[in-house]
Each structure stands twice: as structure tokens, then as C-alpha cells.
PAZAPA-4460 file (N, C-alpha, C; in steps of 0.05 Angstrom, whole numbers, plus 32768, in hexadecimal, padded with zeros to 4 digits):
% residues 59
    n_x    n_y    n_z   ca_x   ca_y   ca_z    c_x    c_y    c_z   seq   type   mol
   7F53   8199   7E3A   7F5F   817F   7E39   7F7C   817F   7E41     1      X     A
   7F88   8192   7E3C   7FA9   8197   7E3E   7FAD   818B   7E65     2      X     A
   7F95   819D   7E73   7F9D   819E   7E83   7F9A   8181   7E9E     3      X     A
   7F90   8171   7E8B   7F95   8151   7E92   7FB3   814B   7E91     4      X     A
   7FC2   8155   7E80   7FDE   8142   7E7C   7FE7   8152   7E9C     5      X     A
   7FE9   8167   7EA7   7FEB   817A   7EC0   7FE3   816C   7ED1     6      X     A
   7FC8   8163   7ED4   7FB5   8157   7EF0   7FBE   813A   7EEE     7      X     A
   7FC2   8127   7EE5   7FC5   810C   7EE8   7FE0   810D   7EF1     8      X     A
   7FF6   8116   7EE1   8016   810E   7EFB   8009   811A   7F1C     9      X     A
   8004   8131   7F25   7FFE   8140   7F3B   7FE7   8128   7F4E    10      X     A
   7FDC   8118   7F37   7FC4   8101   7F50   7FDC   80E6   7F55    11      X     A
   7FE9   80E2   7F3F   8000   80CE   7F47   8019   80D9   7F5A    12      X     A
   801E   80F0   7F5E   8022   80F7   7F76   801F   80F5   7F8A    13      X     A
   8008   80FB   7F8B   7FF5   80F9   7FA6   7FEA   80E4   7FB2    14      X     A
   7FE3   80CA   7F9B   7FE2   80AE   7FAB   8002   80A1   7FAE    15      X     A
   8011   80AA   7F9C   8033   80A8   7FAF   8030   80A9   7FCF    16      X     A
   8027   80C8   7FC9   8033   80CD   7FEC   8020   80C4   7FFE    17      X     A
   8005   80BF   7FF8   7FF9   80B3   800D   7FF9   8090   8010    18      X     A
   8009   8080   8001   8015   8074   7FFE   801F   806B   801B    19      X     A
   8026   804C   8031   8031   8047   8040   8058   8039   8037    20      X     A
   8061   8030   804B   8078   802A   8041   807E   800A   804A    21      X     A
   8086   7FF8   8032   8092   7FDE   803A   809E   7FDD   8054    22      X     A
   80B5   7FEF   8056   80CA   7FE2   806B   80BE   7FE2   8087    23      X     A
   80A5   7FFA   8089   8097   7FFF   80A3   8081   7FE7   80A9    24      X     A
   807F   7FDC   8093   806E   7FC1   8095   8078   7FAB   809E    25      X     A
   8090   7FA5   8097   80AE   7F8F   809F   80A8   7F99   80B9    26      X     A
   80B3   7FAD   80B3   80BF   7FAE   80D7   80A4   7FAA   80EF    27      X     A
   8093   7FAA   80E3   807B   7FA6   80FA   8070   7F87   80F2    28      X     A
   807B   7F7B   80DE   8082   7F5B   80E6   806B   7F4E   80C4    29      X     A
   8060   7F62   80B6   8057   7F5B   809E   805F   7F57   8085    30      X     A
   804B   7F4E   806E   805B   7F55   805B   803D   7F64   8047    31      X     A
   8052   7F6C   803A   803D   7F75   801C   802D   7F55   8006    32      X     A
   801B   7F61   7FFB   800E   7F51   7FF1   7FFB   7F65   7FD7    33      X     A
   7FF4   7F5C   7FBF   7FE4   7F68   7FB8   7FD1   7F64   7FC2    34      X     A
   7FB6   7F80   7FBC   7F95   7F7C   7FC3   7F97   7F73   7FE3    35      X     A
   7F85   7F66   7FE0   7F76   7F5E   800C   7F8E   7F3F   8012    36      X     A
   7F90   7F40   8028   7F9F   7F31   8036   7F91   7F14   8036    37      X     A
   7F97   7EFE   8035   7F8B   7EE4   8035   7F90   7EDB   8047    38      X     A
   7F7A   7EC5   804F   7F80   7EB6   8069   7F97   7EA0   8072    39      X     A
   7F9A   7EA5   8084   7F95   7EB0   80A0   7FAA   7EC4   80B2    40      X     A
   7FAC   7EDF   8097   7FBC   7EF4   809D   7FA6   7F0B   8099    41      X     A
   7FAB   7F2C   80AE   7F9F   7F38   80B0   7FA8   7F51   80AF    42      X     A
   7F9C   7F64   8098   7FA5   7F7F   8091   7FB1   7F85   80B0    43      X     A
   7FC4   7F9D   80B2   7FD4   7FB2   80BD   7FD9   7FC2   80B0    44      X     A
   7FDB   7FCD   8092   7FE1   7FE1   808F   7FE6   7FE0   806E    45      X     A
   7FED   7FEF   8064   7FF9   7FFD   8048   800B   7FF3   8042    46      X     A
   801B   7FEE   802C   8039   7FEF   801B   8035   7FFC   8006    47      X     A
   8022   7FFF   7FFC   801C   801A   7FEA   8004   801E   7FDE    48      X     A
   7FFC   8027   7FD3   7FEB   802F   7FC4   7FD2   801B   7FC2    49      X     A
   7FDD   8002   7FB9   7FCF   7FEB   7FA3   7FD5   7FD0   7FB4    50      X     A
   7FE9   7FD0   7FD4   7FF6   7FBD   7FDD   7FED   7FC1   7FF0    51      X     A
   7FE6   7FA6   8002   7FE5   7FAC   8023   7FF2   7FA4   8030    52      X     A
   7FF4   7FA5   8049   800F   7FA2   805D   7FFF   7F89   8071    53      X     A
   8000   7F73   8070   7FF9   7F50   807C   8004   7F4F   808E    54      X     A
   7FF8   7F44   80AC   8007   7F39   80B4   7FF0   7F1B   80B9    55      X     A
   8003   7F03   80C7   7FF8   7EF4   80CD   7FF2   7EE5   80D6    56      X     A
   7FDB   7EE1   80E7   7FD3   7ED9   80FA   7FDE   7ECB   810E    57      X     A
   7FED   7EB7   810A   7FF8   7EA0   8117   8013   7EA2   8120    58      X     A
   8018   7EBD   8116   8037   7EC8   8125   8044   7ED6   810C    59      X     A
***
């Protein structure tokens, strides 16, 4: 059991880093949002973990 308190920081690590980045989402003209993007905007990418990167549609 000990070696749960060990393995859980090391998986929150790891969805860190695979993790995308806000500012790379701006700059390609989106924004973050929690969960799925709503209409009439369309995934591009990551902001992290739990966030996606929107853009949308109409400009």
C-alpha cells in the first residue's frame, strides 16, 4: 500500500507533461474551454489535461 503514495504524484506528472499549452492555442487563434467544444466551434487541440483548445468556425 505504501507504494501508492510513490505511484500517484509520478501519474500526475505524467498527465502534466503530456498536457498541451494555452498560449500555443491563442496563438493559433483559439481558446480553452472545459470538456468538448460547443457549437459552432471546433476542437484543434489541448490546453491541458481536462481542457481543449476551440476554435471557431466563423473566424
Amino acid at each position: 500500500m505504501k507504494i501508492l503514495f510513490l505511484l500517484f504524484p509520478l501519474l500526475l506528472l505524467l498527465v502534466q507533461g503530456a498536457a498541451g499549452n494555452p498560449l500555443l492555442c491563442r496563438q493559433r487563434g483559439g481558446f480553452c474551454t472545459f470538456g468538448g467544444c460547443r457549437y459552432p466551434s471546433t476542437p484543434i487541440g489541448r490546453c491541458s489535461a481536462v481542457q481543449t483548445c476551440c476554435k471557431s468556425v466563423w473566424g
